[in-house]
N, C-alpha and C positions, 0 to 999 in steps of 0.2 A: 511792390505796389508803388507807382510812381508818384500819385497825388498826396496832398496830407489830407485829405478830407474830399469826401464828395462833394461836399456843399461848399467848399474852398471858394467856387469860382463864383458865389450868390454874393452880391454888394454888400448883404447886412450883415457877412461874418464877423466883420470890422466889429463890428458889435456885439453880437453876440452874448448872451449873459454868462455867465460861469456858471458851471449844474450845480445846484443844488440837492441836498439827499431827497432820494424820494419819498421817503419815509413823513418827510415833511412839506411834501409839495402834493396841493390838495386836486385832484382833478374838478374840471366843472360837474355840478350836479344833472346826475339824466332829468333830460326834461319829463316833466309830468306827463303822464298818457290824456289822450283827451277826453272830456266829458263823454260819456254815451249813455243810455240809459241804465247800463248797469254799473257804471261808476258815480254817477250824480243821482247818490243818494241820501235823504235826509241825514241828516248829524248826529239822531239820535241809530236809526241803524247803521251809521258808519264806527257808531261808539262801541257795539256789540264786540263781544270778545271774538277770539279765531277761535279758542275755545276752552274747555275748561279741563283741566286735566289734575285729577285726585282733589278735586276740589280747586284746583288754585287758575286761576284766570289768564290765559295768554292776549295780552291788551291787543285792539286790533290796530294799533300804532307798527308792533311788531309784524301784523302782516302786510300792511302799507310798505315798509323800508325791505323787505324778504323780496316782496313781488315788486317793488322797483329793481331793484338790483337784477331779480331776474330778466325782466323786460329790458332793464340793459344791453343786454346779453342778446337782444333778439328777439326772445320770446312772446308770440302772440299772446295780448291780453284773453282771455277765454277761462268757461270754469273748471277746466282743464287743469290750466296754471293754478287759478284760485284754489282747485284741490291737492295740489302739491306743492304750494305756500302753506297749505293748513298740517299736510303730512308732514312735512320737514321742521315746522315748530315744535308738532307734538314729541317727535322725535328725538330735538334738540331737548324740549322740556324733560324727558323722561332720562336720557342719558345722561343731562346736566345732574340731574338729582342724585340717579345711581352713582356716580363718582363723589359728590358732595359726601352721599350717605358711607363711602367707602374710605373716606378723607382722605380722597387724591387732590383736594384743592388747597390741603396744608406740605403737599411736596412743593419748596421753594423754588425748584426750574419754575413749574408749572404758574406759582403765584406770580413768579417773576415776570412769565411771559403774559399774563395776563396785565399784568400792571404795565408791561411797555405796552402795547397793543392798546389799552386804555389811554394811557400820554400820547399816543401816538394819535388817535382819532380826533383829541382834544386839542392837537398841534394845530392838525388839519384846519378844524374846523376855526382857530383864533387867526389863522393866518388868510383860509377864505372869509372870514368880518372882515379883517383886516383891508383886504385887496376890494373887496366892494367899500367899504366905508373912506377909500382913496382912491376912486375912479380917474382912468386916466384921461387925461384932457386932451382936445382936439390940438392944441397949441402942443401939447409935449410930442405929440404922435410925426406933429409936419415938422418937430425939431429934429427929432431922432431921424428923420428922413432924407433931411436936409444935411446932417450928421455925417449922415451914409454917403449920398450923393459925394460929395464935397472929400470923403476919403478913398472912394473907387477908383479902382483904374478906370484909363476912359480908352484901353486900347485892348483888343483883342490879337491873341496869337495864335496860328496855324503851324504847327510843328511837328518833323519827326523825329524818332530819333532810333539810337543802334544801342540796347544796353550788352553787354559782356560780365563777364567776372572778373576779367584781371586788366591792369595796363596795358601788358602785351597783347594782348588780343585786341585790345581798343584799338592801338596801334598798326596791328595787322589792317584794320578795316580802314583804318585812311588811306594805311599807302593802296590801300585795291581803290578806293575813292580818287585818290591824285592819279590811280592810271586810268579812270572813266570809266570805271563803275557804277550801275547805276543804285541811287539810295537804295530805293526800294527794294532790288533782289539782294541786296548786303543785307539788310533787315531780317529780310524771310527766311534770310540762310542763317544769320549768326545771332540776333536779338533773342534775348531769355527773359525779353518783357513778352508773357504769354496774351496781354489785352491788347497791345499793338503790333506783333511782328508779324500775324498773317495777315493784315494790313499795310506791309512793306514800312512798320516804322510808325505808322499816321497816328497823331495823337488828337485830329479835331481841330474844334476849336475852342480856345481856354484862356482864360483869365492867369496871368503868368504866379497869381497867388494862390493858385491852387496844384504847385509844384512845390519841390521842399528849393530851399533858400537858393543852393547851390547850382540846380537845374535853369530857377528863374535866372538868375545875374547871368548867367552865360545864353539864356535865351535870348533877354533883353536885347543882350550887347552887340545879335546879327545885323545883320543886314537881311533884306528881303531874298532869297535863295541863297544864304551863306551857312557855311559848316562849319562846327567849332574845329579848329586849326590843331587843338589838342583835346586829350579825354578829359570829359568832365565827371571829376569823382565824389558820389553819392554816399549814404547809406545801401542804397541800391548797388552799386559796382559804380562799371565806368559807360560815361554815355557818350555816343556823337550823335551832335543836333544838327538839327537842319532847318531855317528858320523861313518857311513855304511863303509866306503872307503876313499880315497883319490888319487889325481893320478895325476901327473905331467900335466900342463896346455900347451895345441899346441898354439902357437904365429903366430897368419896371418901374410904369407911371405909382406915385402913391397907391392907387386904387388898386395894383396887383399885390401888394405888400404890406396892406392895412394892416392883416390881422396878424401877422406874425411879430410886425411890431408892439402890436398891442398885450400880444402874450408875452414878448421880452421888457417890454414895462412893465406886466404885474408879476414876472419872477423880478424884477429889481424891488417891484414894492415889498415881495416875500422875503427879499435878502435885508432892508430894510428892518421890516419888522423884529426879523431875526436880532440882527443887530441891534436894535432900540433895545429888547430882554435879556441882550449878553450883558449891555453896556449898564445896567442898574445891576448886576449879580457880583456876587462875592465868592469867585470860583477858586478853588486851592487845589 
């Protein structure tokens, strides 16, 4: 694979945040379903249990967070669902108890996984406070943008090229080049890049940073229909390029790239946060 990234050739890799575990990174909440008459119901019937099971009460808070999740997923609102919110609680009620009563909740994997699963929710939810309670500002959004801008290439390149596995071979393919050969059936005949070579070579057209280091600098350095003179050698093998075109790079207006900017400042705000509870701990 000739690229280092799909997204290589997008302005705001520059950028970019570093991943953070997922474990700790809270998705946005489904949004609520909308009122209708069988959801906008007083408070006192809303307070009503899912149901009561050997006596003991399953809050209907539990079937509130059961039947979001599922409508996450898809699922039409109807009492359909509503009756397999109610099943799957009682179910849960009944099984939970049967292991309690077996004292499978004193095997330590089990407590253990229960107690990360626990931290793990309670991460979530201090670092979504978190990200709302330091919303990002208009002013950071057109900085970060500006950012970008200002580190982009501003030229696009149209390239092909000929990969091989060895020198020798690279080699072979020039001199059939020097005797006027044309690129493109060198390509189809010898290239073991399988996404370009039944394209005689054609790599498009690309952002020269979304090639690995070695490919770029020898791209950069043609000239408009020039071939590299020698094989240029990758992790991939050995390449000849060909360097078709070039042509000033269009920059997505703000307004295309709002929001992705806006999610890569509130994982900087989550790495933050992170960082503010490492920096007060006393870790050995």
């Amino acid at each position: 694979m000739l690229r280092t990234t799909p997204l290589a050739a997008l302005m705001f890799l520059a950028f970019s945040p570093a991943a953070f575990a997922d474990a700790v990174t809270a998705p946005a909440a489904p949004a609520a379903p909308a009122a209708t008459a069988d959801t906008a119901k007083p408070a006192a019937a809303a307070a009503k249990p899912v149901a009561i099971v050997n006596g003991k009460e399953i809050p209907a808070l539990y079937g509130e967070l059961v039947k979001r999740e599922m409508m996450a997923t898809g699922q039409p609102d109807s009492p359909q669902l509503d009756q397999r919110v109610r099943d799957s609680l009682v179910s849960l009620e009944l099984l939970s108890r049967a292991a309690i009563d077996k004292g499978l909740d004193r095997d330590p994997r089990l407590a253990a996984a229960l107690d990360i699963r626990r931290k793990d929710m309670l991460a979530k939810a201090y670092l979504e406070d978190y990200v709302r309670s330091h919303p990002v500002s208009e002013a950071e959004i057109q900085a970060e943008y500006d950012k970008a801008r200002a580190a982009a290439n501003t030229t696009e390149y149209h390239a092909r090229h000929i990969l091989v596995k060895t020198e020798d071979e690279a080699k072979k393919v020039l001199a059939e080049l020097n005797k006027k050969a044309k690129f493109e059936d060198l390509a189809k005949k010898y290239s073991k890049d399988p996404g370009s070579a039944k394209n005689g070579g054609d790599l498009g057209w690309t952002d020269p940073a979304a090639f690995v280091k070695e490919f770029a600098t020898a791209l950069t350095s043609l000239k408009k229909g020039e071939i590299t003179k020698t094989p240029v050698k990758t992790q991939f093998g050995y390449h000849i390029i060909q360097l078709v075109d070039t042509r000033p790079m269009a920059i997505p207006p703000l307004a295309e790239v709002r929001g992705e900017i806006v999610k890569q400042l509130q994982q900087r705000r989550a790495r933050e946060a992170i960082a503010a509870v490492r920096e007060g701990a006393k870790i050995e």
